[in-house]
C-alpha positions, 0 to 999 in steps of 0.5 A, a space after each residue: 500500500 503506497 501511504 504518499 498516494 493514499 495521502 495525495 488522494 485525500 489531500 485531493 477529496 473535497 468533503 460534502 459537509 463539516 462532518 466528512 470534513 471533520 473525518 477527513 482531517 482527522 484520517 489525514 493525521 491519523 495517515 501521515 503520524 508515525 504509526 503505522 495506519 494499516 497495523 491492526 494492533 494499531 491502539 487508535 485503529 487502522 484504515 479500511 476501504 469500502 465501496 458505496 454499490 449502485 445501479 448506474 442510475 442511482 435507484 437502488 443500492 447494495 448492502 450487507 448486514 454487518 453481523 458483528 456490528 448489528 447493522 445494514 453497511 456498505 461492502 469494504 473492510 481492512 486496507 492490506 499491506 499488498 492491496 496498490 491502492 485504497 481503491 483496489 482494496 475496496 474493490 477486492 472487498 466488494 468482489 469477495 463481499 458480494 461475489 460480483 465480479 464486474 463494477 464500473 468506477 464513475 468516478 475512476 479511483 477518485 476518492 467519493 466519501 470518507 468517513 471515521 467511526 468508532 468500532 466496539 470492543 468485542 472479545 480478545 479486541 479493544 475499541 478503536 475506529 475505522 479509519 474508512 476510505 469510501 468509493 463509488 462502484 456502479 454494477 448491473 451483474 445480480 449478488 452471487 453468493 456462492 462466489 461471495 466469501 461468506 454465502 449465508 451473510 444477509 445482502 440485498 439490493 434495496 431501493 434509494 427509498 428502502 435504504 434510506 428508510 433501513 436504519 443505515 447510520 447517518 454518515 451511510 445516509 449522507 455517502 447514499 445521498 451523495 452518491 444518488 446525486 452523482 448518478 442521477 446526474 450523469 443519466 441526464 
């Protein structure tokens, strides 16, 4: 993972509102301070990629349930050390997520959200936050889920009404709102 890259393309993100700008800050730190930001003993936390999954015109949008954490997310998960890019390791998770081999990138591997939220400790694990990195994939190809890596994991597509309306946390809300804008522009 090339940390310089990761810092060139944050320092490039234009944040939509003063939470995300907030996140941004505080991931750009927390990239550039000593430590190391992939490292998940890290005691402040480590960076992770995901991928906010859309049919191109931007009327329905993919999740999981997060078992662990109780709740509807975004596919993505931990940044690791061979993965190029933050991009390629949200694509990687999204691939092995969903089982979808094929996505298209709007925004090419431009940064689309950022996002740092704190995770639960939960046993032989203390507390720490994600440190997340989010980008837009936009897919036609149905969910397989014998391809994903965990086949019983609950995954859906749900339309802009139905996520919005699903319980997702408010910085989800704010990446499906972003994202919804994104492509119904493009369509038109």
């Amino acid at each position: 993972m090339n940390l310089e890259r990761l810092l060139a393309d944050l320092a490039a993100h234009a944040p939509a509102e003063a939470r995300e700008a907030e996140s941004l800050s505080w991931l750009r730190s927390f990239v550039a301070a000593p430590e190391d930001p992939l490292a998940r003993d890290n005691p402040v936390g480590h960076v992770t990629a995901s991928a906010v999954i859309a049919r191109p015109g931007g009327d329905s949008f993919l999740l999981i349930f997060h078992r662990k954490l109780g709740r509807w997310l975004q596919p993505g998960g931990h940044v690791e050390y061979d993965d190029p890019s933050a991009f390629e390791a949200a694509l990687r998770e999204a691939r092995e997520e969903t089982g979808i081999a094929s996505f298209e990138s709007p925004l090419g591997e431009a940064i689309f959200d950022v996002d740092v939220h704190r995770i639960p400790a939960r046993k032989g694990e203390p507390a720490h936050h994600h440190f997340d990195v989010r980008f837009l994939l936009t897919t036609e190809s149905p969910i397989d889920r014998a391809a994903s890596d965990d086949p019983t994991r609950p995954i859906e597509w749900r339309s802009y009404e139905e996520t919005m309306a699903s319980g997702v946390d408010a910085s989800l809300a704010r990446a499906i709102e972003k994202a919804r804008r994104v492509l119904v522009r493009a369509r038109v």
